[in-house]
C-alpha positions as a Markdown table, in Angstrom:
| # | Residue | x | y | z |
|---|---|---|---|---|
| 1 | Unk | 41.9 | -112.7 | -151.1 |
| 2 | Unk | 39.7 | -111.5 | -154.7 |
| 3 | Unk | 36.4 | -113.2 | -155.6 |
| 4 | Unk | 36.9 | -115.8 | -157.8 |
| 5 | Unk | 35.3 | -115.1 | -161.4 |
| 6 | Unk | 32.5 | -117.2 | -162.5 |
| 7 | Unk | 35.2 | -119.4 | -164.6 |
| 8 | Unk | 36.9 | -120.0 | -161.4 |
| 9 | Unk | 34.3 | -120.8 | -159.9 |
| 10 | Unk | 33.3 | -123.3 | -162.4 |
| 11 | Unk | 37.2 | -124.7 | -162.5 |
| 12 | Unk | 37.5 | -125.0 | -158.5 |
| 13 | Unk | 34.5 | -127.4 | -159.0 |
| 14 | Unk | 35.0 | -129.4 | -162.1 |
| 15 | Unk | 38.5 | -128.9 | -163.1 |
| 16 | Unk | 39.9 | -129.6 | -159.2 |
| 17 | Unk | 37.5 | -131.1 | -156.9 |
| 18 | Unk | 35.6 | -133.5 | -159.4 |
| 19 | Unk | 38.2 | -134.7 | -161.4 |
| 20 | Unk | 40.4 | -135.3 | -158.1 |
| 21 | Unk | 37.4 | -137.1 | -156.7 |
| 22 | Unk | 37.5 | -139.1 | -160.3 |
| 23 | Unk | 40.9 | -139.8 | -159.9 |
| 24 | Unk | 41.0 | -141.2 | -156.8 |
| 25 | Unk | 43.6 | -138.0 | -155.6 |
| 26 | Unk | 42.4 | -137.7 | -151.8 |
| 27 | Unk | 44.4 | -134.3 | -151.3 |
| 28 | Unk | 43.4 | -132.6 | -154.6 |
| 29 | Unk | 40.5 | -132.9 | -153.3 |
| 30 | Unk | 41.2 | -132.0 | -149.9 |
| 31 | Unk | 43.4 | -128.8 | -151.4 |
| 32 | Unk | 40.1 | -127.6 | -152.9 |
| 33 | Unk | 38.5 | -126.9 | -149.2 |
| 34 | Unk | 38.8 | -124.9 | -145.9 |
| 35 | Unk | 40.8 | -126.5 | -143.0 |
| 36 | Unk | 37.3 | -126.3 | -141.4 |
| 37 | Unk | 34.9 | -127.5 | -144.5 |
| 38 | Unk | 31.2 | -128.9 | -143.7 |
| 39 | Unk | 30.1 | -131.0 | -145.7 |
| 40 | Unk | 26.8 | -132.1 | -145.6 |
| 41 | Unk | 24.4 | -134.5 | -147.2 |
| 42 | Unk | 20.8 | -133.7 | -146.0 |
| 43 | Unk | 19.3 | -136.3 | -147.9 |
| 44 | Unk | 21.3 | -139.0 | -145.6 |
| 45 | Unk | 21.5 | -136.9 | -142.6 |
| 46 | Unk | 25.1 | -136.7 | -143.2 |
| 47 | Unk | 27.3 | -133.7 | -141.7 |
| 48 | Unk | 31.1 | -133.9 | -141.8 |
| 49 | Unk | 32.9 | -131.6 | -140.1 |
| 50 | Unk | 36.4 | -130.8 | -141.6 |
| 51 | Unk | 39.2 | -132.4 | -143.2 |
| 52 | Unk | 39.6 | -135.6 | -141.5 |
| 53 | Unk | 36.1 | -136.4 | -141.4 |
| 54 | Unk | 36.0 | -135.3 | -145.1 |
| 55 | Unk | 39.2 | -137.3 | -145.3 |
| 56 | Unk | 37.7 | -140.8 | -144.3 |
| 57 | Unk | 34.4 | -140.5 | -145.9 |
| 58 | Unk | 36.2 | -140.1 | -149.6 |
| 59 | Unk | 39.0 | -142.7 | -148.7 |
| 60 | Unk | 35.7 | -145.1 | -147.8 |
| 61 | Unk | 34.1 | -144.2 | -151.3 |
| 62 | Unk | 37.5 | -144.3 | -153.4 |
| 63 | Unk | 37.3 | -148.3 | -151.6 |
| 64 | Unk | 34.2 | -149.5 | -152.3 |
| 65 | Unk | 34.2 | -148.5 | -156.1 |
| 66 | Unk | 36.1 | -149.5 | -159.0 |
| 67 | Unk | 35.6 | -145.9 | -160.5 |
| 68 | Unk | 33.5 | -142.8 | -159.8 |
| 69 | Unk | 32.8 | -140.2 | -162.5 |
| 70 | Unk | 30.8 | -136.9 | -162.4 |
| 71 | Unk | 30.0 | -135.0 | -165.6 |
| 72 | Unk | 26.8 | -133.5 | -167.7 |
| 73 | Unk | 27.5 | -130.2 | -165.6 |
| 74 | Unk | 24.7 | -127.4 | -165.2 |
| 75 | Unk | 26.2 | -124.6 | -163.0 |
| 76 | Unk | 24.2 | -121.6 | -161.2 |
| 77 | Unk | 26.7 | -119.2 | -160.2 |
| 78 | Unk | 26.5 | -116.3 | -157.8 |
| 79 | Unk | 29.8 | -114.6 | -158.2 |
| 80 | Unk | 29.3 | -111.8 | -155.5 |
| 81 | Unk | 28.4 | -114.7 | -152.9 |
| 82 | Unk | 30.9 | -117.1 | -153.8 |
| 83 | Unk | 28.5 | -119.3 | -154.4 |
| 84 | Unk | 27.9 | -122.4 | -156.8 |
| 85 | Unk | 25.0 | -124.6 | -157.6 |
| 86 | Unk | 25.7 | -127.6 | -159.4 |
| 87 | Unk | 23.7 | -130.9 | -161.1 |
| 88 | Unk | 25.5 | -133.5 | -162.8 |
| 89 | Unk | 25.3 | -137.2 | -163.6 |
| 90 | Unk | 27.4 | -139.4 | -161.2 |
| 91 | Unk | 28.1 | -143.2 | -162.5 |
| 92 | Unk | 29.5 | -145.3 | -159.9 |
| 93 | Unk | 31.5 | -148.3 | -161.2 |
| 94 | Unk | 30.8 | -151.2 | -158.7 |
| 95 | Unk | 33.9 | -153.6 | -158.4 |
| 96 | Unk | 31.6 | -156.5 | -160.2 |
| 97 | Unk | 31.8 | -154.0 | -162.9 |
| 98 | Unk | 28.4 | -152.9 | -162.5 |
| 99 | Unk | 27.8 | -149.7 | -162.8 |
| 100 | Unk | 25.1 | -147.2 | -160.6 |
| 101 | Unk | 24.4 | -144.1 | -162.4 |
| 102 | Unk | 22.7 | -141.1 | -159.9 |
| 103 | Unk | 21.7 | -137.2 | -160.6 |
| 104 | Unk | 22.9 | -135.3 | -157.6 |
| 105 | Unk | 22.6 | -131.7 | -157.1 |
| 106 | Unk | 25.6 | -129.6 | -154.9 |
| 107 | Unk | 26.2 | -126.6 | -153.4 |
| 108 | Unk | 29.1 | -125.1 | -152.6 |
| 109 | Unk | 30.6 | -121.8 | -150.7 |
| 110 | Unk | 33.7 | -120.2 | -151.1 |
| 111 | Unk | 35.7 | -118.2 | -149.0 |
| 112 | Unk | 39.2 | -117.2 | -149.5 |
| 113 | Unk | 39.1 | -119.1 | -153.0 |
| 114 | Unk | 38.1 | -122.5 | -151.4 |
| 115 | Unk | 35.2 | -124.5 | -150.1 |
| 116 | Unk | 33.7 | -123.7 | -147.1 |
| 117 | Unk | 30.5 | -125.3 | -147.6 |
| 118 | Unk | 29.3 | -128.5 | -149.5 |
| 119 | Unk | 26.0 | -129.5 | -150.0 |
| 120 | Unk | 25.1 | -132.5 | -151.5 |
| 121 | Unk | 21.6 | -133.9 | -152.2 |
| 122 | Unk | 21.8 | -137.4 | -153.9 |
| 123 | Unk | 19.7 | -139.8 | -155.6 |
| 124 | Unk | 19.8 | -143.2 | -154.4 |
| 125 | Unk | 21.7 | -144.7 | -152.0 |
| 126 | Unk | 24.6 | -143.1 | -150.1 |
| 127 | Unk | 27.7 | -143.7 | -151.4 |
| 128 | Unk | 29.7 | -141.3 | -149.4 |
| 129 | Unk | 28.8 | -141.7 | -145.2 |
């Protein structure tokens, strides 16, 4: 498979895999990775290893939250790489109706036009285990 351009790039992650993981879509967001996806949170010592695991540690976070939203992008793109750095505002909405805003930074490789890799380093608590 091609290299995905720096737009798709930047559509694979905001267009597919955040909004799915806004809306609650388990396998949009699933569709968006490798069979074998790590995913990793370092700042938790967190490591999931594919799609199940991946699988359960949304379906936990889609649970215990009225709403998650990620926006106010800023994207570093290697294109040859596949690669994608991204920081963005994520406001967790608590079902009290509070709501827990964070600044996490991802990173994400591609192969074969999805993720193979994501990196997550997150502020605060961790909301997906």
């Amino acid at each position: 498979m091609k290299n995905l351009s720096r737009e798709e790039i930047i559509s694979l992650a905001v267009d597919y895999y955040f909004v799915s993981v806004d809306q609650k879509n388990i396998n949009k967001v699933l569709d968006t990775m490798q069979e074998n996806i790590i995913f990793s949170i370092p700042t938790h010592n967190v490591i999931k290893n594919g799609k199940d695991e991946v699988r359960n540690m949304f379906e936990k976070l889609f649970t215990e939250h009225k709403e998650v939203w990620h926006g106010d992008f800023t994207h570093t793109i290697d294109v040859e790489s596949q690669n994608l750095a991204s920081t963005f505002t994520v406001k967790n909405t608590e079902h009290d109706g509070s709501i827990v805003i964070k600044y996490n930074c991802n990173f994400f490789e591609i192969e074969d036009g999805k993720f193979s890799s994501i990196t997550v380093y997150m502020q605060g608590d961790n909301t997906l285990n």
